[in-house]
N, C-alpha and C positions, 0 to 999 in steps of 0.2 A: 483248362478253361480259366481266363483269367478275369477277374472282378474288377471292375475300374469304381473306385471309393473320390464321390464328389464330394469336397470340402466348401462347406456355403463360408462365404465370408462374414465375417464375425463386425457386427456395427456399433463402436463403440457411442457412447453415450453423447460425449464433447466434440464429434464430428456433428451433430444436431445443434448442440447449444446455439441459441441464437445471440447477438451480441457482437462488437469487434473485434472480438479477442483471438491471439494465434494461440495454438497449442501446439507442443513438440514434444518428444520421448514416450506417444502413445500416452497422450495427457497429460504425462505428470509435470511438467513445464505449463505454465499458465501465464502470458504477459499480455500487454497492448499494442494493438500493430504499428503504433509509430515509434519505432526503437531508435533512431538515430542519436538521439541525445544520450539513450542508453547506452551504446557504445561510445562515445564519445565521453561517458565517467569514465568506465572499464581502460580507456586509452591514458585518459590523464594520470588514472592512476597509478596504474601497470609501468608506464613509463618513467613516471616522477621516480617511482621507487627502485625501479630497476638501474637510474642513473646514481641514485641516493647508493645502493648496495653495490654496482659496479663500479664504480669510480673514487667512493669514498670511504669506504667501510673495510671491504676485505682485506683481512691482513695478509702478509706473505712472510714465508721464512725469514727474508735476510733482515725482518722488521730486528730482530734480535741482535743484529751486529750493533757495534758502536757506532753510535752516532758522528764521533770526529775520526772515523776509519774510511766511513760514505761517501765517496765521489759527490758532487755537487750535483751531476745530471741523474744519478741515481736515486740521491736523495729526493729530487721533484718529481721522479720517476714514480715514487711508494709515497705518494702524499697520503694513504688513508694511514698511515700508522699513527696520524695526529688524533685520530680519534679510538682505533681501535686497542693502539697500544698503547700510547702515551697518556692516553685519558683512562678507559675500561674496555673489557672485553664485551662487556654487557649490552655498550652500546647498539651492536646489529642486532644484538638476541632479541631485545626488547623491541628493538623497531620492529624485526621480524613478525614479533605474535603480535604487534600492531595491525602489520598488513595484513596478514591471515585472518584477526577478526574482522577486519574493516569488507574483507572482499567475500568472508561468508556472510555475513549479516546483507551486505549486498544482495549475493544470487538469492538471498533466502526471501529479500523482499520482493526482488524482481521477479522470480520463479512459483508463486504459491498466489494459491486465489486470495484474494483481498477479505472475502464477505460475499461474493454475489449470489444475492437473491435469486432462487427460480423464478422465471413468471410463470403466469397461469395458463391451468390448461384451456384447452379452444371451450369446454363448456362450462365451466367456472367462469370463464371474462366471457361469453355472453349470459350468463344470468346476471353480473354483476352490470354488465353495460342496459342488459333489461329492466334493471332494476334503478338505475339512474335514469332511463329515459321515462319508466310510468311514473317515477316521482318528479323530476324538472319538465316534463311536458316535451312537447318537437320542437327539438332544434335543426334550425335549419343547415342542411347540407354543406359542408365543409366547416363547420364551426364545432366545437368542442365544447359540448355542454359544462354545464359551471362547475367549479370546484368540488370535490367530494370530500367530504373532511367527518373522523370518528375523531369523539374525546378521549383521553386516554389518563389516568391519575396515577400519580407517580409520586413517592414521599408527599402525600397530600398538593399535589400541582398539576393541577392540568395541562396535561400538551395533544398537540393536535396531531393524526395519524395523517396523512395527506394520499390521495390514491394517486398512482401513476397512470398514466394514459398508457404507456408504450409497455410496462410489466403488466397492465393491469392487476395491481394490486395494490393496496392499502400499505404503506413501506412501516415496516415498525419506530418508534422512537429511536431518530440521530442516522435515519437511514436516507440516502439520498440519488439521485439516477447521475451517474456518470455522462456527460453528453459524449463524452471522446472513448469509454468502453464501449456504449450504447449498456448500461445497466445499474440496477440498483445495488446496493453496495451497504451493510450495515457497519454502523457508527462511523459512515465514508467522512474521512478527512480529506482528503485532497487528492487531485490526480497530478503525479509528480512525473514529468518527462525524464528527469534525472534516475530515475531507476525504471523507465519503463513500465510502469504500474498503476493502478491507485492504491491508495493507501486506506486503510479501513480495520479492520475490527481484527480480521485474523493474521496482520503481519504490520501492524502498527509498531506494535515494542522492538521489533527488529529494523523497520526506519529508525528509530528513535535511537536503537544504540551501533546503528550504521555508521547513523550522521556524527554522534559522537565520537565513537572510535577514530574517523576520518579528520573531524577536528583537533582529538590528539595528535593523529601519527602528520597530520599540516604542520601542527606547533612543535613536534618534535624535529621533525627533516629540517622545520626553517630553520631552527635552533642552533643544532648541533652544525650546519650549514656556516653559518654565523661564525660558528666558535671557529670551523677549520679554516674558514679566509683569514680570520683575527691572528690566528695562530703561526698559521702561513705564512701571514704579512711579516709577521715581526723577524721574518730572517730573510725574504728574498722579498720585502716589498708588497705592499697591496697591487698596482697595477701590474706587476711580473705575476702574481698569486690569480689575477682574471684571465691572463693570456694563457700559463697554463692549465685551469681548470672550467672550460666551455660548460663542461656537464653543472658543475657547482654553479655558475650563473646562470644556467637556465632554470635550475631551479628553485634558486631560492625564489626568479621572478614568477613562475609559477605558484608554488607558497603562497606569496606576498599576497597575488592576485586573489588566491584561492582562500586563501585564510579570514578576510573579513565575510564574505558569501557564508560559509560553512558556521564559521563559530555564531556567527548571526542567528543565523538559523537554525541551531543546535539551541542558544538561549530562550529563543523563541518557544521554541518546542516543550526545553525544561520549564517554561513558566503556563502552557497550555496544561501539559500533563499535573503540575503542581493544583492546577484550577479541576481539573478532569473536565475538559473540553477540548473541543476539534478545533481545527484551522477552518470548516467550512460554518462552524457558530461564531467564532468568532469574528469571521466576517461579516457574515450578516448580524453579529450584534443581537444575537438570542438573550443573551444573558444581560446584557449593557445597555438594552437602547432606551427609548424614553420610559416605558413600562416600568422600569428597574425589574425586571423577572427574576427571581433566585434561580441559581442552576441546578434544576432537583436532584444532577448526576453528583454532585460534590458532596463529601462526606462532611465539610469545612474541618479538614486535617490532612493536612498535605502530607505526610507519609503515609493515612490510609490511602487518598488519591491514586499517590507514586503506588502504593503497590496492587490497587486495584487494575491501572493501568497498563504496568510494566509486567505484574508476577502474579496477575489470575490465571484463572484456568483459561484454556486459548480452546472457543467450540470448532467442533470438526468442522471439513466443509459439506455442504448440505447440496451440492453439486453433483456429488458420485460421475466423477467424469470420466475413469475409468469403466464404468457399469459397462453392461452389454445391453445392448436393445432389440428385442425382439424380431424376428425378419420381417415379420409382416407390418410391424410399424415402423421400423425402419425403411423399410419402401415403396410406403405409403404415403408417410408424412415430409410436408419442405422443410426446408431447413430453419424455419424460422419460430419450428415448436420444439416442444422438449416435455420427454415424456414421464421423468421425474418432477417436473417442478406442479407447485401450487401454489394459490394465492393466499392471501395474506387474511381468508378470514379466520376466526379467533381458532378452529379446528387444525389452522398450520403450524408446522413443526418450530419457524424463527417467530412468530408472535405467541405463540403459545411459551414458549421461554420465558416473556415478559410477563404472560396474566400469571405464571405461578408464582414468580419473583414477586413481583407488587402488586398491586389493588386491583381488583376488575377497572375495565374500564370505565368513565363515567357516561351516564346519560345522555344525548347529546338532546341539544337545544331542537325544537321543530324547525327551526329556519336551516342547521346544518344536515338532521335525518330525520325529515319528516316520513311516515308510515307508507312500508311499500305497498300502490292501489296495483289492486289485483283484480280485473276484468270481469265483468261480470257475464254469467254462465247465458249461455244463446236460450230464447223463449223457449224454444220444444227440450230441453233439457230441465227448463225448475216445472213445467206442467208437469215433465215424466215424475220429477222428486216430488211434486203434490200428490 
């Protein structure tokens, strides 16, 4: 007699998330669904280097013969020995751990969740929604009742908590909704097509020394690029030195291209980080504008900043994407809930972060949270309480 053993399928967590995000490797891949640009670094740079180490670098045995022993065509034949023998060996080593930092710090930005906030669950954002309608009154249908805003005191400075419509939830300080993830994102800097991602709180420092790494191993290819035309030239000629090296001129013009983009945007970066601010406050001029606002994130000491930034503790993610989901609420519920997440009021796990860190929140003024009215009880119920 034989037992037939049914296997229910197992639901993971991040097949629910709501939001535009792809997931691959049974979750642990986490990116944005429009990748094209993303592959399109991955291409530049894969290739740049590959041209850099086949064509120019590798050395071969007969680099060792004498020089005035070398047939002419063989000599232009072993052009890398202008660098790897004639200069150091060191040369490819070094470019090498270039590339390998350059292209982990890469997948590590591109592959790991940024920050994203849970939104709320379906009965948390209707009390929350019930609770901005008895206080702003009927709005009418299709309009979006007015702003919701909590104070919040930070280094003695007020900053304003802004509720989202679409997480419903109150986003914590420096947290902001991605329009092209569809999601909230804490201390979200920017959404970068170049890596496929946004950019945010738990894989910020690995942009940061991506983009660097990238702007070294640019400055180094061009360089040493440079030096092998130069060196080239002075025995068979600069324009015989382009005919036989196609690979050496495309990349230096690549470099060229590529090297003011990158280093730009690397300085850029080191002088946010120096500040301890985003790319998305900076833009809008948080800190700057007519107000003159202090930035209550800044320690005013650019090496505590640098290392608040770069070499804090990095929080987990609050996603559990991997989890399992119960069978029955997993096919029950659309895709557009998630059974882990909660809202942002002070009992959640990313804003509670903040009230142990700093000051409770402040009070807020009657015109931002004026008192929630609460309905008063039907006649045959306060006779019964009489």
């Amino acid at each position: 007699m034989s037992v037939m053993v049914v296997r229910k399928k197992v639901t993971r967590k991040w097949e629910k998330l709501p939001g535009r995000n792809t997931f691959c490797c049974d979750g642990r891949v986490m990116m944005a669904r429009q990748k094209g640009i993303f592959y399109l670094t991955l291409f530049l740079i894969l290739g740049t280097c590959t041209l850099f180490f086949a064509f120019d670098l590798p050395p071969r045995e007969d680099f060792c013969v004498d020089e005035e022993k070398v047939p002419q065509e063989e000599e232009n034949k072993n052009r890398c020995r202008y660098l790897a023998v004639q200069l150091s060996p060191a040369i490819p080593v070094f470019a090498a751990m270039l590339f390998l930092f350059s292209m982990a710090t890469l997948l590590r930005t591109s592959f790991s969740d940024p920050g994203v906030i849970p939104r709320a669950l379906p009965d948390e954002a209707a009390f929350i929604e019930m609770e901005i309608e008895a206080t702003n009154g009927a709005v009418p249908q299709g309009q979006r009742p007015p702003p919701r805003i909590k104070n919040f005191q930070i280094n003695n400075q007020i900053v304003k908590l802004k509720y989202c419509y679409t997480c419903k939830i109150f986003r914590p300080p420096r947290a902001s909704h991605c329009s092209i993830c569809d999601n909230c994102v804490e201390r979200f800097d920017h959404h970068c097509p170049w890596v496929g991602n946004c950019v945010g709180k738990r894989n910020y420092r690995y942009f940061y020394l991506f983009i660097l790494s990238l702007s070294l191993l640019t400055i180094y290819v061009f360089a040493f690029n440079i030096v092998y035309v130069a060196l080239k030239s002075l025995k068979i000629g600069f324009l015989e030195t382009l005919k036989e090296t196609p690979g050496t001129v495309l990349e230096v013009l690549i470099c060229f291209f590529t090297l003011w983009s990158v280093v730009g945007l690397t300085g850029f970066h080191t002088f946010l980080v120096a500040l301890n601010q985003t790319t998305n406050e900076d833009i809008k001029g948080s800190w700057t504008g007519k107000n003159r606002v202090q930035n209550p994130y800044s320690h005013g000491n650019i090496v505590k900043n640098c290392c608040e930034v770069l070499c804090g503790p990095l929080p987990p993610s609050v996603l559990d994407r991997r989890g399992i989901l119960p069978l029955e609420e997993s096919a029950s519920r659309p895709p557009s809930t998630q059974e882990t997440s909660s809202s942002l009021l002070p009992q959640s796990p990313v804003l509670t972060e903040y009230l142990s860190s700093n000051e409770m929140p402040d009070t807020s003024t009657p015109e931002q949270m004026p008192p929630p009215v609460h309905p008063e009880p039907p006649q045959e119920v306060a006779e019964a309480e009489k």
